[in-house]
N, C-alpha and C positions, 0 to 999 in steps of 0.2 A: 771583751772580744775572745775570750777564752773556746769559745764555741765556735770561730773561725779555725781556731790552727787545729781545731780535736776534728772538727769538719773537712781540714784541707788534709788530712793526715789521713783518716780512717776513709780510704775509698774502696768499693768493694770490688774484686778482683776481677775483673772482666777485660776483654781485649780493648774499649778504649780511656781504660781508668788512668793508668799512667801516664797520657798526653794530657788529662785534664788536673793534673797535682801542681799546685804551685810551690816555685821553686821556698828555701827557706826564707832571702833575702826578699822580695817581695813578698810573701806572708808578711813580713814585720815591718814592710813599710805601709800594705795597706792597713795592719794594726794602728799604727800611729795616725792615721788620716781619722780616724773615729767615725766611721760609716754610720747612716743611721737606720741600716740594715746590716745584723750579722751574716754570716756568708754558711751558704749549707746545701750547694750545688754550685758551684765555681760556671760552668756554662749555662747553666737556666739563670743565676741567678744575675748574669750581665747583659742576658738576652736583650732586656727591653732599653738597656739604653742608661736607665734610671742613675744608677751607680756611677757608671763610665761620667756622668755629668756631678755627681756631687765631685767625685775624684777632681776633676775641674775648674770647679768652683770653689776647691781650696788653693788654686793655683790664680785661677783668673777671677775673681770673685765680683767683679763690676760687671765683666761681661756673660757670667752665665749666672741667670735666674732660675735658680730651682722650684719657682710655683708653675714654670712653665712647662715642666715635664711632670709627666704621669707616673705612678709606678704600676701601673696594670700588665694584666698578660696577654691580651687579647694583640693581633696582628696588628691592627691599624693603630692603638697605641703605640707598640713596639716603633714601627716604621713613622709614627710622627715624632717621637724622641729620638730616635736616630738622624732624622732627617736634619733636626734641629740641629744637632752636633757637626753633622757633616757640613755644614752652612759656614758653621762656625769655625773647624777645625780650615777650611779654605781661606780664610782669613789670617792665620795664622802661622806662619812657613815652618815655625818649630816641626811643629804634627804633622807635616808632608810624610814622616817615616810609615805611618799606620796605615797605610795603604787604602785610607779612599773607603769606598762604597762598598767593592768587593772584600774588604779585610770586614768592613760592618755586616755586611749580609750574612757572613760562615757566622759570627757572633750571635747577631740576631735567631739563626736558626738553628740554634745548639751544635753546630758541628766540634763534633769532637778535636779537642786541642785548639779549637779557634781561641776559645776567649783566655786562654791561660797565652797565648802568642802576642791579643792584642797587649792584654796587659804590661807585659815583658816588654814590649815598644812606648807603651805608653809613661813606661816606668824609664826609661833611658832617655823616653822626650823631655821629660816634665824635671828629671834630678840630672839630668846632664850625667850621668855615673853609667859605665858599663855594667852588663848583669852577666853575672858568673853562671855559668850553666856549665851544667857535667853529662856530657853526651854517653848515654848507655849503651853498651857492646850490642852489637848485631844479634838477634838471637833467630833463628830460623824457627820458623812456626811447623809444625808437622801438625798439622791438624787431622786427626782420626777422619773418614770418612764420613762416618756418622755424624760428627761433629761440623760438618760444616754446612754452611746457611742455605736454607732451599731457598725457592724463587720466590715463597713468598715472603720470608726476612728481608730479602734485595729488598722486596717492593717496600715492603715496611720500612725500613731503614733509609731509600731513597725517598719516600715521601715525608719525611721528615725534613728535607732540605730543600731550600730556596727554589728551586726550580718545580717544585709541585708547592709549595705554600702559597706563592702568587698570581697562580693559574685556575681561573674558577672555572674555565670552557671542560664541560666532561669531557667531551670528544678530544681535547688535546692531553689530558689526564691518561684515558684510554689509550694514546698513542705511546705515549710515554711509557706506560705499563705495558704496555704488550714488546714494545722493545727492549724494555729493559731481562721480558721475561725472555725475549726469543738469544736475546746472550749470552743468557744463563742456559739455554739449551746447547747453545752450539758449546759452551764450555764443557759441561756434560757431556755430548759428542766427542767432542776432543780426550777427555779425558778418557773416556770407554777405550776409544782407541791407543791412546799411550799405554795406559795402565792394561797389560797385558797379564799381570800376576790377580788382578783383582777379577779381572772380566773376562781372562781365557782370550786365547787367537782369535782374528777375525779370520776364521778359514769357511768355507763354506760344505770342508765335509760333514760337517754335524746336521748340517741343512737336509743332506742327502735322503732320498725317500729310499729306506734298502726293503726289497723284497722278501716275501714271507717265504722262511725255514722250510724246505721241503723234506720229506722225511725220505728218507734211505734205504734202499732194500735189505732188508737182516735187523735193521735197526730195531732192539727193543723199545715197544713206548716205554714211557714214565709210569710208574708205580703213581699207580693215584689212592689214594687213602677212602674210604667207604665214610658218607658223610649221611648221618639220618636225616632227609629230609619228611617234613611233618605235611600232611595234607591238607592243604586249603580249604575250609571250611566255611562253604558261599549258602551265605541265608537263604530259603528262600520266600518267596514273596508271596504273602497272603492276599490272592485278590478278594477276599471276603470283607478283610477290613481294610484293605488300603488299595484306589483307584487310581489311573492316571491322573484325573483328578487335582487329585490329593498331595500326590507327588508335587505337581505343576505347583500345588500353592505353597506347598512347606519349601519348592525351589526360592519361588518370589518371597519368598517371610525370610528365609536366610541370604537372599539377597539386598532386600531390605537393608537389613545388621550390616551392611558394606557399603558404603562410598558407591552413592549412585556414578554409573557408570554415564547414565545420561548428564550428570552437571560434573563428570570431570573430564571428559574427553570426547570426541568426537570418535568415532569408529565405523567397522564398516559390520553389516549384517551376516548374523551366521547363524544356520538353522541346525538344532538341535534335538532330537523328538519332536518337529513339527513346530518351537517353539523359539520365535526369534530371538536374540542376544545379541548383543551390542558387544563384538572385539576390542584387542587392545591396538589398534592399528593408528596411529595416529594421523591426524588428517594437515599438513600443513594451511598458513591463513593465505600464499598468495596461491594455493593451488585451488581453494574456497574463492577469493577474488576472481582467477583467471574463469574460472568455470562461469562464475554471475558473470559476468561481463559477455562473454559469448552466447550465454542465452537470452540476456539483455540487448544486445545489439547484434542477432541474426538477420536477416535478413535486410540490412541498413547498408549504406554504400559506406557508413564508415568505418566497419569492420573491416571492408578493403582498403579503404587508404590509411589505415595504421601498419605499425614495424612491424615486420612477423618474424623478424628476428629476436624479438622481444617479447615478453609477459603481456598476456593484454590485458591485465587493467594498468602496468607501466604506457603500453602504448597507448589508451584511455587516457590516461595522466598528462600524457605526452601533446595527445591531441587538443584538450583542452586548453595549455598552454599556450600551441600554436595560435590557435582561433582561426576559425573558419570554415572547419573543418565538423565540428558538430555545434550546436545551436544551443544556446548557453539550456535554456527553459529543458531543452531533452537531455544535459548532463546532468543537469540539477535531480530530474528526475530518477535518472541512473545513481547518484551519490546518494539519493535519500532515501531510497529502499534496498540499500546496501546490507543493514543491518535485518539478516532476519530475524522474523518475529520471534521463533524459538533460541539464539542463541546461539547458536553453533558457532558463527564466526565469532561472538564474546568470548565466548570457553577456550577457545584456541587462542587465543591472543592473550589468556590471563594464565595459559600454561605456558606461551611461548614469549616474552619481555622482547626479544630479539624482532619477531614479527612486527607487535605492537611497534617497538622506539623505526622499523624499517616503514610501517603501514603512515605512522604521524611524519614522519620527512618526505612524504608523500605525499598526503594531505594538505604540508602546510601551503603550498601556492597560492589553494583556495583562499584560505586565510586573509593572506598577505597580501595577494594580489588584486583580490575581487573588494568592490564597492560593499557598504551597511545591506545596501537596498539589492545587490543583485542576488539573481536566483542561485546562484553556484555558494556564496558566500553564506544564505540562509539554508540549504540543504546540506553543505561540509557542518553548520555548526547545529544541524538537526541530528546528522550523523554520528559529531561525537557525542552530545550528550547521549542518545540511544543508546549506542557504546556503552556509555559512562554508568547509566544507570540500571543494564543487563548487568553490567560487571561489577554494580556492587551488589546487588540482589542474590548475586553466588558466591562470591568472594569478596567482602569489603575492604579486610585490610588489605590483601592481595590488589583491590581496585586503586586504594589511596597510593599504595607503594609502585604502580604505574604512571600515576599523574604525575607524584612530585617527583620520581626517578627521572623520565623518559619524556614526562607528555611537557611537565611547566618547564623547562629549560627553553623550549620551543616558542612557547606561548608567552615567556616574560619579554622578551626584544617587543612584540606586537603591543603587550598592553603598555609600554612604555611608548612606542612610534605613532600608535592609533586609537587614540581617544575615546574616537568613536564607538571603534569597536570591542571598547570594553566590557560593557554588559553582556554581550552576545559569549569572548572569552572566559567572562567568569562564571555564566553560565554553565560554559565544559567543565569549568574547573570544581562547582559544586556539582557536577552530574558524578563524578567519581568519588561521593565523599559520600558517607552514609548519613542518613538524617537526625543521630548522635549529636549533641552538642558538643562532645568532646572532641566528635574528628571534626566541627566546624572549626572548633579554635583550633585543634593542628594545623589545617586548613591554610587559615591566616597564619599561624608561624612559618609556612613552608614560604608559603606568597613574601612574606618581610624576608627571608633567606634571599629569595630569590630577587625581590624588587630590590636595587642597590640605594634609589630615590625615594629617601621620605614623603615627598609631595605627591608622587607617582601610587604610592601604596595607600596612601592614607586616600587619595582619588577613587582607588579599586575599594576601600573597603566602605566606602559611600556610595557604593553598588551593591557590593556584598551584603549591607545591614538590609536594604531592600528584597534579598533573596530568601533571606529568614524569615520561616515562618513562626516559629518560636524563640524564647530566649530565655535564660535563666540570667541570675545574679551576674554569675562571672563573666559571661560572654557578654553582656551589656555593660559591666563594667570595662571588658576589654575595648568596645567599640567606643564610651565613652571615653576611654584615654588618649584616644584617637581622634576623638573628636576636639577635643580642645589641644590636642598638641595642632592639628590643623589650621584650630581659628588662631593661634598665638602667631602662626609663619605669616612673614609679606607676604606672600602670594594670594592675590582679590581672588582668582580663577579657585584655587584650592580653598582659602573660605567659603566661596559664595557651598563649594562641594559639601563643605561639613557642614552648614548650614542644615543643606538640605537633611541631616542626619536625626536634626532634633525632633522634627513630628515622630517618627519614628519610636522613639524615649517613651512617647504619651501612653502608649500599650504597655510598654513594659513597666517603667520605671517611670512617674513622670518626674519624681523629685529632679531628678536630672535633668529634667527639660525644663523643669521651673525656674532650677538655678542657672540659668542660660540668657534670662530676660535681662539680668544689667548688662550684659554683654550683647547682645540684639540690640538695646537703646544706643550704646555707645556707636555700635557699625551704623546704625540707623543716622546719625550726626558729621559724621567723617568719611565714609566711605563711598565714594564715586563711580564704583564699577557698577556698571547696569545690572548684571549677574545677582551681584552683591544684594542689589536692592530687591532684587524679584523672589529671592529666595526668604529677604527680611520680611515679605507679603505674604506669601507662604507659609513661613513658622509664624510667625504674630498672628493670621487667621485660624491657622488651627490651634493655638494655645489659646484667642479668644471661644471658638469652639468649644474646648475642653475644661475652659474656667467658666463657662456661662451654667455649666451642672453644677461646679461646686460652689460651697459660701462667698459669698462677695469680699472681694480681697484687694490690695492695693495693686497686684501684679494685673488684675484683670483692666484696672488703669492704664497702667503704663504700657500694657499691650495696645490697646483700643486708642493712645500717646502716637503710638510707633505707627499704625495705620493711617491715624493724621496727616501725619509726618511724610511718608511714602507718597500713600496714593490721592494725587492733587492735580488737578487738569495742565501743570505746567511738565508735568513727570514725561519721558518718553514715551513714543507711543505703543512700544511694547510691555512698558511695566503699567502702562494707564488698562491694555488690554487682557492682562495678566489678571491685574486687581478687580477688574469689572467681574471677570471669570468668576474669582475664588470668594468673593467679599459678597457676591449676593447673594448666599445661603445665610449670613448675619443682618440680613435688613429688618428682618420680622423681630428679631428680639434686639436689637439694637437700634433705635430710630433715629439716634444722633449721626449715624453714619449714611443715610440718605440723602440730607441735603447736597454734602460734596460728592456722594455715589453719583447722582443727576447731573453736577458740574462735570464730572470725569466725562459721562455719556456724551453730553453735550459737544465736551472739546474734541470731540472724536474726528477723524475728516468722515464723510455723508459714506463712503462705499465702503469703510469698517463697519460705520455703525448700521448697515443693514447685513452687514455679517452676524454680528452679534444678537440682535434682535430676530433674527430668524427664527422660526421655527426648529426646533433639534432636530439632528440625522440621527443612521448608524455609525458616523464617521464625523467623531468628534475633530474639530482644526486643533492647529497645533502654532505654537509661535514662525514667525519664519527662518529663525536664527536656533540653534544649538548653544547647549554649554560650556564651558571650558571640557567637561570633562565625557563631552557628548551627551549631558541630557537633552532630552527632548522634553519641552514645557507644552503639554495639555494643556486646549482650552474648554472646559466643559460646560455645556449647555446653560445659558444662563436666562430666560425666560422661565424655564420652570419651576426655578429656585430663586428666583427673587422674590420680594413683593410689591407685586402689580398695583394692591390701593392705595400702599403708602409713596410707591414713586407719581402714580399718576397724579396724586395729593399734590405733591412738593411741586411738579410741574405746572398746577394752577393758580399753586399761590406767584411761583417764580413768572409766569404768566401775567399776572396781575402786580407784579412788583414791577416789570417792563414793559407793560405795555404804554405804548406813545413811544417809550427812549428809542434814538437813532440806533440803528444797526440792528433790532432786532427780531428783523427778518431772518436772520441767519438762524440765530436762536430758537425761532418759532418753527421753522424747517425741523429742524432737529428736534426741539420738544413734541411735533405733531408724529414722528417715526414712533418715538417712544413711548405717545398716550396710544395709538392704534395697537401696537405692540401688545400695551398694558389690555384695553380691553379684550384685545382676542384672546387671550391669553387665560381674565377673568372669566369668560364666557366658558371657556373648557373647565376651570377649576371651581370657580365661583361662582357662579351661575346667579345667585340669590344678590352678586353683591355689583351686578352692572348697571341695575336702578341707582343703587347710591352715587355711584362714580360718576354715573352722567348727570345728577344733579348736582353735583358737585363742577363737571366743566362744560356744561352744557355752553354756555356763552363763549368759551374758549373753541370750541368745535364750530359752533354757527361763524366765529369771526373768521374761521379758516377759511370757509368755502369761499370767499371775497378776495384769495389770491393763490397765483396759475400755482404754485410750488407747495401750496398745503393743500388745495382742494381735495385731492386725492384722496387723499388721507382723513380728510375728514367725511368724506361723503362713505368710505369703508367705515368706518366709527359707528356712521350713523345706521350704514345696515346692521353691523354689529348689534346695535340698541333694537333694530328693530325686531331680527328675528330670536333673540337671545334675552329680551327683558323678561321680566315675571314679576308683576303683572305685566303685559305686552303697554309700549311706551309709545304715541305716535310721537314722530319726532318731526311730523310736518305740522305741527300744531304750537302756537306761540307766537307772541309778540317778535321774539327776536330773530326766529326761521323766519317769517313773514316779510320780516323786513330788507332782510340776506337777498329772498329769493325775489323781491322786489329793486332790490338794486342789481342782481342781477341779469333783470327782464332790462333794464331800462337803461340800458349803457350801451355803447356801441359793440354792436353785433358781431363783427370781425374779431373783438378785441377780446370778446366775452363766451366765443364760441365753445371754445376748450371747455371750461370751467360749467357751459349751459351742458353739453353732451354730456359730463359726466353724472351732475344730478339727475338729466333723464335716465339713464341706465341705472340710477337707484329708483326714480318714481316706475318704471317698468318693471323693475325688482318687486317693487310693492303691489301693482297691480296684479301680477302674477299669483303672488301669496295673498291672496284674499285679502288685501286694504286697499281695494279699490275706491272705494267711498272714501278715504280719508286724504286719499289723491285728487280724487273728484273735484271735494270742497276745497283742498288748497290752491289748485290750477283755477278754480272757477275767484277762490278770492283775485287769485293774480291774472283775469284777465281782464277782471273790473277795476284792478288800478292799474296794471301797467300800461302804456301808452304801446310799444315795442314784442305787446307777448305773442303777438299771430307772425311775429318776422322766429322765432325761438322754436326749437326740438320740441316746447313744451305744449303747444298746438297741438300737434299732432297727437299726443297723449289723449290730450282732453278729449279730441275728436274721437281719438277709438274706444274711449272710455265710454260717450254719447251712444 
C-alpha cells in the first residue's frame, strides 16, 4: 500500500486538491483494511461504489457480497453499486451519519471533497472513534482576472455533476447550459460595473459624438512633410489576344478553384459585366417555406383561414393539426414537393442546425400523429428522406451530424411507441447516412445510443439488415451479434424479428445462416407464437432454396424436417396460407413435399382457397394481421410457381384412394378447385403436357359432372382439354362421357337442370369451334338411348346442329 500514501500525498496543485487529501489518520486506517485496489485518485477512485463495499465487508462480512458489485466505470454500473449500499446502509441505523442518497451522488460524480467527507463519516461510523481534523486559516483567493474561469469551464465543470450526468433530454441539457451561461453574464456585468479601476467610469461622456475641429482665422496649418508617391502603373489590355470572352472563362476557371457558391449557400443574383453571380446574401429556410407555401396555396380559401399573425407554413402546420380546414390528399401534396429538386432548401438547413432541429419539431406531428397508410404520413416521410439524401449528396458528414444531433432524438420516442411505423423511420434515418459501410455501422451505434431498449433496437435493426444493399465482413458480423443476442431473449415477438434476419445471411455470409439451423429445429419444437412459426417457414424455405444448389448435406434434411413439422393441414390458417405461398416454388425439385402441400390446400375453408388459386394480379395479398414489429407478410402468387402435373398427380391418386369413403364430397369440392386451377394453368405453361394430365384424371373429371358442387368445374376442365390439347382431344368421345351424359339425360329434370345447362354451354362452345360433328354424334348417341333427352337443353342443340 505503499502507493496509497505517496498517491494521497503528492496531489497536484490546483484549487480543489486540498479538499481531496486524506487526513493522516484515515490514510492508515484505510492501509490496514488491505484494499484490493491501491488508491491513486481519492474521488474517481470511490466513485463507483466498488471500495466503499469492500470497506464494508470487512465490517459486516455476511451481509455484503462482493461478487455483487462491479468495479466498472461506466454510470449505470456506478448507480447499481451504490444503489446496493444505500439498501443496505437503511438497514442499518449505525450509517444514518452518511447522509443517504445525496452524500452518494456528490461521491459518485467526483465532486470535489465529497468522497474524502464520505470517508471521514464512514470512518467514525464503522471505529466508533472521533477523527482529528485541523481546520486551515481562511485564505482569501485574489484571483488575477485573467485567471478566472470563462463560461465555458462553468459549463465544463458543471457538467461533470449529477445534475447533467443523469439527464439525457438535450433540450433540458440546453436549458441548463444556457442558464448557467446567462449567470456568468450578469456576473461579468456586475463586475464591469463594480470594478471601476479595471473598466473605467460608466459615464456616458466618452459616448459623446464631438464635432469636427474647425479651423481659425490666422491659424497656421500643419507642416505636412512631402511624401513621394509612385505612379500607378494600370496595364493595359490587349484586345488582339485576350476577348471578353476569354476573361468570362479564365473568371469561371478561377471560380471553379473555390467552393461552389451554388452547393454552399443560397444567395441572391448580381449582375456583373452582363454576367450573373450568385452573392453572399444568405437566404433563411422558414423564409424559403413561407414563400412555397403562398405560392402553393394562392388562390385557395385556406390561405384565408390561417393565422396571419404567423409564418405560413407555421399556420400550414397549424391547420393541419386542426383538421378540417385543408384535405389531408391536398397537404400531402404540399408536404411532398416541399423539397426542391435543386436543393436550395437542403443547403440551408445543412448551413443553418438551428433551422433544421426548428423545421423537424415541426414536422414531427405528421409523424406521430398520422396513421402507416395515411397520405400526410407517407408524403412527411417522402419529405425527409428527400431531405436526407440532397444533404448527404453535398455534405455527408455534415448530413449524419443532423440526424444523430437533431433529427434521432425526435425519432427514437416513435420507433419505440410505433412499431409499425418503423420501417417507414429508419428509412429517414438511412436517407442521411451515406452509402459507406462505415457510416451504416455509425449508423447503428448512434440508434443503440439512442434506443435505451435492447428488444426495441435489435426490432429496428431487423429493418435496417433489409435496407442494405450491400455488406462486408464487419457489418454482417455486427448484425449477426444481433441476431442471436435477439433469438436468446423471452420475447416470441422479438424472435420471431430476428428470425426474419437469416435469409438475409444467405447473400452474404451463408455460414452464418447455416449455423442457425439447430436453433430453427429447436423453436420449431417448443415455440407457440404463431409469428414464431411463420418466420420458421420463411428461413427453412429459403435455406431449402439455397441448399438444393449445393452438395447434399444432412442440413438440407433437417430443413426439409422443419417444413414437416410446421406446415400441416392442422396449423393455423394464416401459417397454412403463408406456407402454401412460399413452399410452392420447392414442389418441382422436391416431390416428397406435395402430398401434404395438397393436404394443406385441401383444409383450406372454399373462399381462401379460390384466393389462392386465382389467377396473379399486380396487387399481390398480403396476410391480414401485422407482426410484432409491423411486418407485413406477402403473399405471392402461387399458381405460377407451383407444380401443376405433380399436384394434379397426387389429387388422382388421393381421388382414387377416397373414393366411396363417407364425407368425401367435401374433399372432391376442393380437389376439383385445384385440378381446374392446375390445368389452366398447364395450358399457359405447358401446353404439350394437358394430354398427359387428362389421361391421367380423365375419370376423375367425368365423375364430377354427376354432382350440382363440381360440375362446374369440371365442364371448364373439359373446355380446357378441348381448346388447348395437341393433338386436339375430343372429350365427348368414351365409354365413361357416354355414360355421365346418359345418366344425366335420364334423371329427373328439375333435379338435373343446373348440371344439363352447364354442359350445353360447353357443347355450344364446341359447336362454335368447329367440333360440330363430334357434338352431332354424341347428342345423336344420347337420343337413341335416353328415354328423357327431347325433355333436356340438349335437344335443341341437336336440332340446330340438323
Amino acid at each position: 500500500m505503499a502507493s496509497t500514501a505517496a498517491a494521497s500525498t503528492a496531489q497536484p496543485p490546483s484549487a480543489g486538491s486540498a479538499s481531496n487529501k486524506l487526513n493522516r489518520e484515515l490514510l492508515r486506517w484505510l492501509q490496514s483494511l488491505d484494499l484490493a485496489y491501491s488508491l491513486k485518485n481519492i474521488k474517481r477512485d470511490f466513485s463507483n461504489g466498488f471500495l466503499i463495499a469492500e470497506i464494508l465487508s470487512r465490517y459486516y462480512d455476511k451481509d455484503i457480497s462482493m461478487h455483487s458489485f462491479d468495479n466498472g466505470i461506466g454510470l449505470k454500473v456506478k448507480k447499481d453499486n451504490w444503489d446496493q449500499l444505500l439498501k443496505f446502509m437503511q438497514k442499518v441505523p449505525d450509517l444514518d451519519p452518511l447522509g443517504g442518497k445525496v452524500a452518494a451522488d456528490a461521491v459518485m460524480h467526483c465532486e470535489n471533497g465529497a468522497a474524502v467527507v464520505y470517508l471521514g463519516k464512514l470512518y467514525q461510523c464503522l471505529t466508533k472513534r472521533e477523527l482529528q481534523t485541523v481546520q486551515p486559516r481562511p485564505v482569501e483567493e485574489d484571483i488575477p482576472p485573467y485567471a478566472k474561469p470563462t463560461g465555458a469551464t462553468l459549463i465544463r465543470e458543471k457538467m461533470r455533476g449529477s445534475d447533467f450526468a443523469e439527464t439525457s433530454d438535450e433540450l433540458q441539457i440546453g436549458q441548463k447550459t444556457r442558464s448557467i451561461n446567462a449567470r456568468h453574464e450578469e456576473a461579468l456585468q456586475l463586475e464591469r460595473i463594480t470594478d471601476t479601476d479595471r473598466f473605467g467610469p460608466a459615464s456616458n461622456e466618452s459616448k459623446l459624438v464631438r464635432g469636427r475641429k474647425q479651423k481659425l482665422v490666422g491659424e497656421e496649418s500643419p507642416v505636412c512633410t512631402q511624401a513621394v508617391v509612385r505612379e500607378v502603373q494600370i496595364k493595359t489590355l490587349d484586345d488582339k489576344n485576350l476577348n471578353l470572352a476569354q476573361l468570362r472563362a479564365m473568371r469561371e476557371a478561377n471560380a471553379a478553384m473555390m467552393p461552389s457558391s451554388n452547393n454552399m449557400e443560397y444567395g441572391v443574383e448580381l449582375e456583373f459585366d452582363g454576367v450573373a453571380e450568385k452573392g453572399s446574401v444568405k437566404r433563411r429556410a422558414m423564409d424559403l417555406l413561407n414563400e412555397y407555401i403562398g405560392r402553393k396555396l394562392t388562390g385557395t380559401s385556406v390561405l384565408s383561414q390561417m393565422d396571419g399573425r404567423k409564418d405560413r407554413f407555421d399556420g400550414f402546420m397549424e391547420a393541419i393539426a386542426a383538421g378540417g380546414i385543408i384535405h389531408d390528399r391536398d397537404a400531402a401534396d404540399v408536404l411532398e414537393n416541399m423539397v426542391d429538386p435543386g436543393g436550395v432548401l437542403s443547403n440551408v438547413l445543412l448551413e443553418s442546425p438551428k433551422d433544421f432541429f426548428k423545421l423537424t419539431g415541426m414536422l414531427q406531428p405528421c409523424l406521430e400523429d398520422c396513421g402507416v397508410e395515411n397520405s400526410i404520413f407517407i408524403a412527411t416521410v417522402k419529405l425527409w428522406t428527400t431531405m436526407g439524401t440532397q444533404c448527404v449528396k453535398r455534405d455527408p458528414n455534415s448530413a449524419a451530424l443532423l440526424m444523430s444531433d437533431y433529427a434521432l432524438p425526435r425519432l427514437a420516442p416513435l420507433l419505440i411507441l410505433w412499431p409499425s411505423k418503423r420501417h417507414a423511420l429508419l428509412s429517414i434515418v438511412y436517407s442521411f447516412s451515406s452509402p459507406k459501410l462505415v457510416a451504416h455501422i455509425q449508423v447503428i451505434k448512434r440508434l443503440r445510443e439512442a434506443l435505451q431498449s435492447m428488444s426495441v433496437f435489435v426490432g429496428c435493426l431487423c429493418i435496417l439488415v433489409n435496407l442494405e444493399t450491400e455488406m462486408d465482413e464487419t457489418l454482417a458480423d455486427l448484425y449477426y451479434y444481433y441476431c442471436c443476442t435477439g433469438l436468446d431473449m423471452s420475447c416470441e415477438k422479438l424472435r420471431a424479428s430476428c428470425l426474419s434476419m437469416i435469409p438475409r445471411f444467405l447473400s452474404w455470409n451463408a455460414k452464418l445462416a447455416l449455423d442457425l439451423i439447430p436453433r430453427l429445429s429447436a423453436y420449431s419444437t417448443r415455440s407457440a407464437w404463431w409469428e414464431v412459426k411463420a418466420q420458421i417457414i420463411l428461413v427453412a424455405t429459403a435455406l431449402v432454396q439455397y441448399l438444393a444448389s449445393q452438395p447434399p448435406c444432412d442440413q438440407l434434411e433437417d430443413c426439409l424436417t422443419i417444413l414437416h413439422h410446421e406446415f400441416t393441414p392442422n396449423g393455423s390458417i394464416n401459417i397454412r396460407r403463408l406456407g402454401v405461398a412460399y413452399i410452392s416454388p420447392l414442389l418441382a425439385h422436391f416431390q416428397e413435399l406435395v402430398p401434404n402441400y395438397v393436404d394443406v390446400l385441401r383444409s383450406l375453408p372454399m373462399h381462401t382457397l379460390h384466393e389462392i388459386v386465382a389467377p396473379p394480379t399486380s396487387h399481390p395479398a398480403s396476410l391480414p394481421l401485422s407482426g410484432g414489429s409491423g411486418q407485413v407478410y406477402h403473399l405471392p402468387p402461387v399458381r405460377n410457381t407451383w407444380d401443376s402435373l405433380a399436384i394434379a398427380k397426387q389429387l388422382f391418386l388421393d381421388y382414387k384412394e377416397m373414393k366411396g369413403e363417407h364425407g368425401s364430397g367435401h374433399h372432391q369440392n376442393h380437389s376439383m378447385i385445384i385440378l381446374q386451377a392446375c390445368f389452366e394453368q398447364l395450358a399457359v405453361d405447358q401446353p404439350d403436357q394437358v394430354n398427359e394430365l387428362y389421361g391421367w384424371t380423365q375419370s376423375m373429371v367425368v365423375d364430377a359432372l354427376e354432382e350440382d358442387h363440381t360440375c362446374s368445374h369440371a365442364v371448364a376442365i373439359l373446355s380446357v382439354v378441348s381448346f388447348y390439347s395437341s393433338p386436339s382431344i375430343n372429350v365427348l368421345q368414351g365409354e365413361a362421357i357416354t355414360s355421365a351424359l346418359e345418366r344425366l339425360c335420364g334423371g329427373n329434370t328439375k333435379e338435373y337442370l343446373h348440371r344439363q345447362e352447364m354442359v350445353a354451354k360447353l357443347l355450344h362452345q364446341l359447336v362454335v369451334s368447329n367440333q360440330a360433328k363430334a357434338v352431332k354424334e354424341c347428342l345423336s348417341r344420347l337420343k337413341s338411348n335416353a328415354r328423357a333427352f327431347q325433355d333436356t337443353p340438349f335437344a335443341k342443340i341437336l336440332q340446330d346442329i340438323k
